[in-house]
N, C-alpha and C positions, 0 to 999 in steps of 0.2 A: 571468600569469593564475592566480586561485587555480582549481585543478582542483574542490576541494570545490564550490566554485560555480557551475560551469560543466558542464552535464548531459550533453553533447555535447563535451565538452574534449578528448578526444582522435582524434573524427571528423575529416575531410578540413576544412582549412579552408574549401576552397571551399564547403562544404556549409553551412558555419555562416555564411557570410556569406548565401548562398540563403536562409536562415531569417530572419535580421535582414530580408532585404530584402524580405522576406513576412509580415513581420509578425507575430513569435515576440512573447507575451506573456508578462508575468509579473509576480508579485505577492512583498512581503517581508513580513517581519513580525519587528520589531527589538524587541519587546519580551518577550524568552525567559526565561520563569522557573527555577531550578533546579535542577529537578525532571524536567520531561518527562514522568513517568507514575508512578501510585502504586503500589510493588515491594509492597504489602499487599491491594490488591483479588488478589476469589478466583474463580478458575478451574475450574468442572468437570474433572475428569480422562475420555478416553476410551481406548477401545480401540485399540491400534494398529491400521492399515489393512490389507485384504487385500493390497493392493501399494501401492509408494511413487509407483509412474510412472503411474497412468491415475485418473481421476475416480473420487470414491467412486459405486454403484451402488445402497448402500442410506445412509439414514440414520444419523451418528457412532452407537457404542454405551456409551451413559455407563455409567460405573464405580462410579459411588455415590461417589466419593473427592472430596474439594474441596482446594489446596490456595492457596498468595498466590503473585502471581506472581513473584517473587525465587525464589520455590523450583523453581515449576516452570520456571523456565528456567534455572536452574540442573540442576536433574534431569532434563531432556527427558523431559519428562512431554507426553504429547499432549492437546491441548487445540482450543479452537475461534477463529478468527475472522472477520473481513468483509470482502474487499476491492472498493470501489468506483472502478470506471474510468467516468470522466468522458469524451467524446467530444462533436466538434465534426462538423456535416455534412461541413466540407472538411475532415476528414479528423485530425485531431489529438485527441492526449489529453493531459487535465491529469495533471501528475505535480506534488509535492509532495516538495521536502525537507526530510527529517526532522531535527528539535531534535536540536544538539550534545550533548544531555545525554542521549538514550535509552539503554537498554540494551542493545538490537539497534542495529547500521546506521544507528551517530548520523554526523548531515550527510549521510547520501548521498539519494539521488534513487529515489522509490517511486511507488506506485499513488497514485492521487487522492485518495485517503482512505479507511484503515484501520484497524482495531481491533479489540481481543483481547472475544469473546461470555461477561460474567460470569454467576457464579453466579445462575442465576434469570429471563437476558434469555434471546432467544433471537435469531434473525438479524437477523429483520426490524427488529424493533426497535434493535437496535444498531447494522445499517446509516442508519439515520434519526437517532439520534442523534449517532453520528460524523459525518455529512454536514454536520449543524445547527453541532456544536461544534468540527470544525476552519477548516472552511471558511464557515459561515454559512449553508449553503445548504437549505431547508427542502420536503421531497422528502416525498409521501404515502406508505403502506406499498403500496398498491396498483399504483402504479407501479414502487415498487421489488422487489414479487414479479414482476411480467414480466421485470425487469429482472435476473433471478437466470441465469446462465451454466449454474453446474456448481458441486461442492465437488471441491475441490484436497488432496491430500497435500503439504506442504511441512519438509524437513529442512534447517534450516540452523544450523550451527556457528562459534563464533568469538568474538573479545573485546574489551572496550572497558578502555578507561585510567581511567575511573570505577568501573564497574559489575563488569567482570575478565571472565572464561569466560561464555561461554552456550550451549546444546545447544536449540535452540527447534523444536520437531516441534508442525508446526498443521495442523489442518483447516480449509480455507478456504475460507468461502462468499464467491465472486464473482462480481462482478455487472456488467453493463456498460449504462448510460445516456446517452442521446446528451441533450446540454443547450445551448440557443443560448450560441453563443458570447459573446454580451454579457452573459448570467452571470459567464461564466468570466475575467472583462478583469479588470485592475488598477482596483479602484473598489471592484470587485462585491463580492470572496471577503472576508469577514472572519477571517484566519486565528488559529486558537488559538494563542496565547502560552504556550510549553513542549514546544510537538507539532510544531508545523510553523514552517518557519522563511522559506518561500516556495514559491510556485509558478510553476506555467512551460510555455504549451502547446508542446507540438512534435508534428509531424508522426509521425503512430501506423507509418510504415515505420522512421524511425529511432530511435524506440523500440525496435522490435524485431531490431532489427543492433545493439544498442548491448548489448542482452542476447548476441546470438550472441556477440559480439567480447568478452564482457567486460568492456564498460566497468566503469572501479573506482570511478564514482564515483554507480554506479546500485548497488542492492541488488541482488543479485544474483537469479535466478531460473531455476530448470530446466526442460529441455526442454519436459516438460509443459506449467508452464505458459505458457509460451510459444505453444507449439501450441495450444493451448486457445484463449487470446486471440486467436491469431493468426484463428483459424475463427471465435470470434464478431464479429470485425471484417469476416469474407471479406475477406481478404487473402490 
């Protein structure tokens, strides 16, 4: 079994057969360019957060600094993004893995769709845009400000065989939107070629054990937000 592919790979088997036999979807996308994301688009710089562990309480505070994003993930510079969780009424969320060629957490298994908030956009806007351009899926901004959670502190460190070291410190607007499932099927998602490589619903409880246990084949993510998600799902 290649583990890179398999999101639950090293969950009980029993479990993974319970998902087959319930109707685990999922979607590919084999046509991957070599690229992944442009290390030249530019990035606001902000202020580090009051604390690393708990939601921000007031709005990021920009720095006046711009720089591309090669640099600031190379310099853990703090900066902005979107992430959008996609849910199902019975209970699942789409996750997304990510192109072999990113610079963070190439091929593992992430949020539904996310993206780094450039020079000049601002959330809303970027969350509608990423929605439209990895997945297809065409979301009003009106719905997606209901749809705003919380913003996140996220520190994550580490490296790839392409790209080398990365220190990535983000503020993260997330968001969570329940969408009929027949959206979310193999047919529906038209996924971006260089971004995402496939998707895959599963069940939003082992999602969230698959983060406790460390699965290696999920991005990883800290307690926060975990908790976080975990309260806007009431779970």
């Amino acid at each position: 079994v290649d583990m890179l592919r398999a999101p639950l790979g090293l969950l009980a088997a029993a479990s993974a057969v319970r998902r087959l036999s319930t109707g685990r979807i999922s979607a590919a996308c084999t046509n991957v360019n070599a690229e992944g994301q442009d290390l030249g688009e530019i990035f606001e710089l902000y202020s580090p957060p009051s604390s690393l562990t708990a939601p921000l309480s007031m709005p990021p505070t920009e720095l006046g600094v711009q720089k591309p994003r090669g640099q600031v993930h190379a310099d853990g510079d703090w900066h902005r993004s979107v992430h959008v969780w996609l849910s199902t009424s019975d209970g699942r969320l789409l996750l997304q893995r990510r192109s072999q060629y990113k610079d963070t957490h190439p091929g593992m298994w992430d949020v539904s769709c996310a993206g780094h908030i450039t020079a000049g956009d601002d959330s809303l806007t970027t969350a509608r845009k990423e929605l439209e351009e990895e997945l297809g899926l065409v979301i009003d901004e009106t719905t997606l400000r209901r749809a705003l959670v919380c913003t996140l502190p996220s520190c994550a460190r580490g490296a790839t065989a392409r790209h080398g070291p990365f220190l990535c410190n983000e503020l993260q607007d997330v968001y969570l939107l329940q969408r009929p499932a027949e959206q979310l099927e193999v047919g529906s998602l038209s996924l971006e070629a260089g971004e995402v490589e496939a998707t895959e619903l599963v069940d939003a409880h082992e999602v969230l054990r698959a983060w406790e246990q460390a699965e290696p084949t999920f991005v990883p993510r800290q307690p926060h937000y975990v908790h976080a998600l975990r309260q806007a799902l009431r779970l």
